[in-house]
Structure formats: C-alpha cells, structure tokens
N, C-alpha and C positions, 0 to 999 in steps of 0.2 A: 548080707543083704536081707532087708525084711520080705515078708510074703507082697508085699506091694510094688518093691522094685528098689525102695528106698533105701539105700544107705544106713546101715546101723552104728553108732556113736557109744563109746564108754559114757558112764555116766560122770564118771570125774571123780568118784570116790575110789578110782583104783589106786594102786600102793607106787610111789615113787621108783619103784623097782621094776614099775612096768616100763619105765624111758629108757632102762638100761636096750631094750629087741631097739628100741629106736635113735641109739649110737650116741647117747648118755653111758659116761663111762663109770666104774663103780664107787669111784673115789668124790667124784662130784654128789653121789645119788647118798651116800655118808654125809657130806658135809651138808645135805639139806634135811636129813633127817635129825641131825644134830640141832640146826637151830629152829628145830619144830615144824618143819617141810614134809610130810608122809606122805599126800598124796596128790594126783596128778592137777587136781585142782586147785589144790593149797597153792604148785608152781604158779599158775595165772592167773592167782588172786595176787601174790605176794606182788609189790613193785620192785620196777628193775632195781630201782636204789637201795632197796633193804635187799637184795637178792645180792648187789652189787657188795656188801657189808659183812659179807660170807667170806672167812678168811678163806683164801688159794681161786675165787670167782672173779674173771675178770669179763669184760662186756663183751667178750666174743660168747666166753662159754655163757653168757649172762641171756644175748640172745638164740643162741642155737636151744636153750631151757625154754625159753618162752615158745619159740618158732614149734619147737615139739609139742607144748604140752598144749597151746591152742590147736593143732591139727588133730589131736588125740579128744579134743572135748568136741558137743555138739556144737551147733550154728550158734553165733553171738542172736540171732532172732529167731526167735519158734515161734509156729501159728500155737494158737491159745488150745488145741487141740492137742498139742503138743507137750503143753506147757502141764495140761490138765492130765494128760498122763505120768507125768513125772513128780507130780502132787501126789500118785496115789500111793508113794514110797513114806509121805507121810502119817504118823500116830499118834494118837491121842493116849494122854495117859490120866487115868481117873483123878480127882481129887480127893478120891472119898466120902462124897456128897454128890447121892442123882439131882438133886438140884440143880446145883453148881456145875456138873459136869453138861448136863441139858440145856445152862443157860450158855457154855462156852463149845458148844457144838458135838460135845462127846468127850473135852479134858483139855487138858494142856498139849499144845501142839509141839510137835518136832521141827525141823527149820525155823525156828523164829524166838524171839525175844517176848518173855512173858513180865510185866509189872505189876509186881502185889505189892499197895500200899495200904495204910491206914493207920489207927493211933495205936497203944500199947493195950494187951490186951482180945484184941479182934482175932488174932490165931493167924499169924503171915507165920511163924514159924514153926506153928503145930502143922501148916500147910506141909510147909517143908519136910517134915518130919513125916507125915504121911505119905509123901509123894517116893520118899525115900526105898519106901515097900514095894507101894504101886506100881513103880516104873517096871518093879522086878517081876512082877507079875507076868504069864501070859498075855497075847497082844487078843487074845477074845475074851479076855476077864480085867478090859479094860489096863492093860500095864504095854512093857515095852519091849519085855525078857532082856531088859540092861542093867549095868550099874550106874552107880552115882555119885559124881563129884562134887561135895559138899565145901562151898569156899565160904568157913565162916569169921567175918570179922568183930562180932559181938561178943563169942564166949558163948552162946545160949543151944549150940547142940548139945544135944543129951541123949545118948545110948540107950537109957532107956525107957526113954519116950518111943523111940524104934522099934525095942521087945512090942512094948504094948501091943503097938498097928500091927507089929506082926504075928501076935496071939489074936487077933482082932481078925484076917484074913488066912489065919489057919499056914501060916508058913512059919518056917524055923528060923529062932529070931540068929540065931546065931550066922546061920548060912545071908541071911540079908545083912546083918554087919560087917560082916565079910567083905561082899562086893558094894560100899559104901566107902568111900578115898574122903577121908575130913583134911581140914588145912585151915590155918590162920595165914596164908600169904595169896598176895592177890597174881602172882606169877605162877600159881599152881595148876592153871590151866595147860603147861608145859609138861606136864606130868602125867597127862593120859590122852593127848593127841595124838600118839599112837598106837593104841589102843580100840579099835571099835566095837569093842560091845558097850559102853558106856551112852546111854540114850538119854543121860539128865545131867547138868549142871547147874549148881547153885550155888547163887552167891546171896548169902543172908548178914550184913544187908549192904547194897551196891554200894548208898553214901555213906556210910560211916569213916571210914579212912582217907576220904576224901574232904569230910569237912575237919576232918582232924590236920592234915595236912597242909591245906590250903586254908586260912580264915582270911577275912574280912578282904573287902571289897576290890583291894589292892591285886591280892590274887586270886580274884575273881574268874578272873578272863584265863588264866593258865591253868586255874583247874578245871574248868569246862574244856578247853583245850585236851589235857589228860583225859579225861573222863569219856569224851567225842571217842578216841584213838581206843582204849579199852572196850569200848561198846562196838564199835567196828570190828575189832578181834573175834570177840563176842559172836557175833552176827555173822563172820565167816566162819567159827566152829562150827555155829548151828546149820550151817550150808553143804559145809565140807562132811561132818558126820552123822548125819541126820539127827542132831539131837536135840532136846528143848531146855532153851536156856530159861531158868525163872530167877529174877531178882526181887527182892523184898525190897523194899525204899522205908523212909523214914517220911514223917509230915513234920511241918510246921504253921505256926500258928497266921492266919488270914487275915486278920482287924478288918481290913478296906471289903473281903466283901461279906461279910457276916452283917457292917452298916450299910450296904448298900441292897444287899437283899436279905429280909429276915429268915426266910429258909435255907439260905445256903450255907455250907461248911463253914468254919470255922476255920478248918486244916488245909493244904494244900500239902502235896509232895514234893519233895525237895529234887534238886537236880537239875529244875530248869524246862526249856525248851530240847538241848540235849537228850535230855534222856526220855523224855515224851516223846519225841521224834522217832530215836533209835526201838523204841519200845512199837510191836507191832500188836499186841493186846494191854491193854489195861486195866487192873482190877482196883476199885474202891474196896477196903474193908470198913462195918462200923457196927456199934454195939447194937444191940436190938432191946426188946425186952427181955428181961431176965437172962436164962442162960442165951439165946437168940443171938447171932449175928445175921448180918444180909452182907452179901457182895454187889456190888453191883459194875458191870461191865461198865467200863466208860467209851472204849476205844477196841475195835475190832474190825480187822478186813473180811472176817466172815460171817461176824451173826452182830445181828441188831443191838441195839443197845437194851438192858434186861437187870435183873435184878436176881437173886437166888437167897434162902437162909438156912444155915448152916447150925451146927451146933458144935464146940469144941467138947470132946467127949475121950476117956480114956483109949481108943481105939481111934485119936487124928480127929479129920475134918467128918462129921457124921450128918445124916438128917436130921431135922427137929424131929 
C-alpha cells in the first residue's frame, strides 16, 4: 500500500519469472522467454494469437497468462497524475549538440520512436554514431549508463567514428565498443530483449530493406503492411524497456511540391503515412552554409516546433 491508502502496481517491466509466485508453472515461463516474452508486460502486450503460436500453449494456459499478467499490471486508466509519474522513469539522451538537445527538450527520449530524416550528407549517421557514446554516458551528463543496439542495413557503421566521440567525451573507446551489439538483420531485436541495460536502439536506416524488398506499386500495400507490424514491435520494446528507439529514413525526390511552393523541399521521407504516424518525434535534417547543418523538429508531443544547427565534426554531432 502507498502512504495514501492506495494500492501499489508493478510497473510491468518485471521479469516473466515473476508469474511463476502466481501459479504460472516453469515450463510455460521458458517457452515465453524463448519466443522473446521476458517480461510481465511483454505477456499483455503480446495477442492471444501469437501467445497461442507458442509451441506446448494451449487457450486455457493462453488465458490463465493473460488473466495473471493484467492483475499484476496497473489500471487500464490513470488520472494524468498518474500517468505523469510514470513519465518520470523516462531519459533523455544527449545528441551531442546543446542546440539540438535544447530544441528537443533535453535529447532523445526513452519510450518512444525517434525519426531522423534528410538527404545524404546532413549527419543521420554521424548522429548515430554519437549517440552510441552518449547513451553510455551518466544520466546527469546527459546519457543513459546503457548500451546499444545498432541495426544496420547500409554497411556505413564504422568503429571508428565511435573511438573518435569517445576521445571526444573522455571515455575508453574500447569499453564503449564493447557494449555496442552491431547487426545487419532486421530480427536482431530478438537478441537483446532480454537484456535490460540496453537504453538505445537503432536502426540506420528503417527503409532501405524495405524498398529493396518490396518495389513498385503492386507491393505496395504489403510492404506498408510489414513495415506497420515492425514499427508496432518497435514501439512495444520502447514501452516494455525503457528504451529510445531512433530510426534514420531515406528521402525522396518531391516535384509536385517544390512547383507548388517555391520555398518548400524538394525531398520528402519515405515510408509513407505508416511510419510518420508510428514516429512520435520527427527530425528534418538539411545542409546549411558551409560546414553548418540545421535540424529542424517537425513533429513532437512535447516541444514546439524549432529549429537547431549543428556541426558534423570529428567528435559526432557538435555546436557551430
């Protein structure tokens, strides 16, 4: 009980081995850790149908899972009081740039889906490569004290773009390669869900395997489909382990509105409506003068829309 009278609630990040005290038996509590199940919230996110898809789960043991692991979480409705305490579990982690970090409230968030677009060039993966350090950092010098898993589908990490930022912040680059998980498969989020000290994900860059995959119009509708489903995953890791997912996107070329308004892009980001939706911040990248880029917020539940300039510099994202 709280000092008020109230009822106190897991928060949902406990370990699927806590249903065992509540007559989940050990062999079922295996077979959900198996297919990427760790924690109590992961059970009442997951649908009974994919719960049902677990070899040896059948609909009795299918609902007695569910029936536990909602009695074990809080209320399906919180007063907003409620809600704003359990925000305060989230962290920001620097970008690199007081800029940028001050135009996106203090960094990149934890729960949520972060979108870094723009053309080639602009620094979406020197971002990454920054952010790579940062997360590791202290959470009062701007970091997350996590690691990081790095989903790349381009080929363009680079170990030692890493060293740099972290001769740049005064930490050993060695020990930050370390707890940095690289990968070229897009199922590699399988890999360190259970795991929690990992506070970043990243995938550089979301569409590329997708427009490889899928082209022209025909499958159109089935890779949006895919892609919806990925990005939902996505968005229950960032839930389940507090961690901040950032994805890099790709543009493409605009015609209809660069004639329609002579100041506007040129470029838009690819993806769609899907992935703008799924995306609960989004960053424009674009070149500036000389060495100069600017960011600019498009899209944010928590700060205005804004602008910030940055510098790519051998030490990641920097101030001009």
């Amino acid at each position: 009980m709280s000092e008020n009278g109230d009822a106190e609630f897991p928060s949902g990040y406990e370990s699927v081995d806590e249903l065992q005290s509540h007559g989940i038996n050990v062999q079922d509590i295996v077979k959900l850790k198996a297919a990427g199940i760790v924690t109590v919230l992961g059970v009442a996110q997951t649908p009974r149908k994919n719960l049902l898809k677990i070899k040896g789960m059948s609909e009795a043991k299918v609902e007695k899972l569910k029936e536990v692991s909602q009695k074990m979480l809080p209320p399906v409705f919180l007063t907003a009081a409620e809600v704003s305490e359990r925000r305060a579990n989230v962290l920001y982690i620097s970008t690199g740039s007081k800029s940028a970090d001050a135009m996106l409230g203090g960094g990149i968030a934890t729960q949520s889906i972060t979108e870094v677009f723009g053309e080639f060039r602009t620094g979406k993966t020197q971002l990454c490569h920054t952010l790579c350090v940062t997360t590791q950092l202290p959470e009062d010098q701007g970091g997350a004290s996590g690691k990081v898993a790095y989903i790349d589908t381009e080929g363009t990490f680079r170990p030692d773009r890493v060293r740099a930022v972290a001769d740049r912040f005064g930490v050993e680059s060695s020990m930050v390669l370390e707890n940095v998980l690289c990968a070229r498969a897009w199922s590699s989020e399988q890999q360190f869900v259970d795991d929690r000290t990992y506070k970043l994900l990243i995938v550089d860059s979301i569409m590329n395997l997708f427009r490889q995959d899928y082209s022209g119009r025909g499958e159109l509708s089935e890779r949006q489909q895919k892609l919806n489903q990925f990005l939902a995953r996505l968005q229950k890791l960032s839930e389940e382990f507090n961690l901040a997912v950032v994805l890099t996107n790709q543009v493409q070329a605009d015609p209809g509105a660069a004639a329609m308004f002579a100041a506007a892009s040129s470029a838009k980001p690819v993806g769609g409506h899907v992935l703008a939706h799924a995306s609960a911040t989004r960053i424009q990248l674009r070149k500036g003068r000389g060495d100069e880029r600017i960011a600019k917020l498009q899209d944010s539940p928590d700060m205005p829309e804004g602008e910030a300039t940055y510098a790519l510099k051998a030490g990641g994202w920097e101030d001009v």
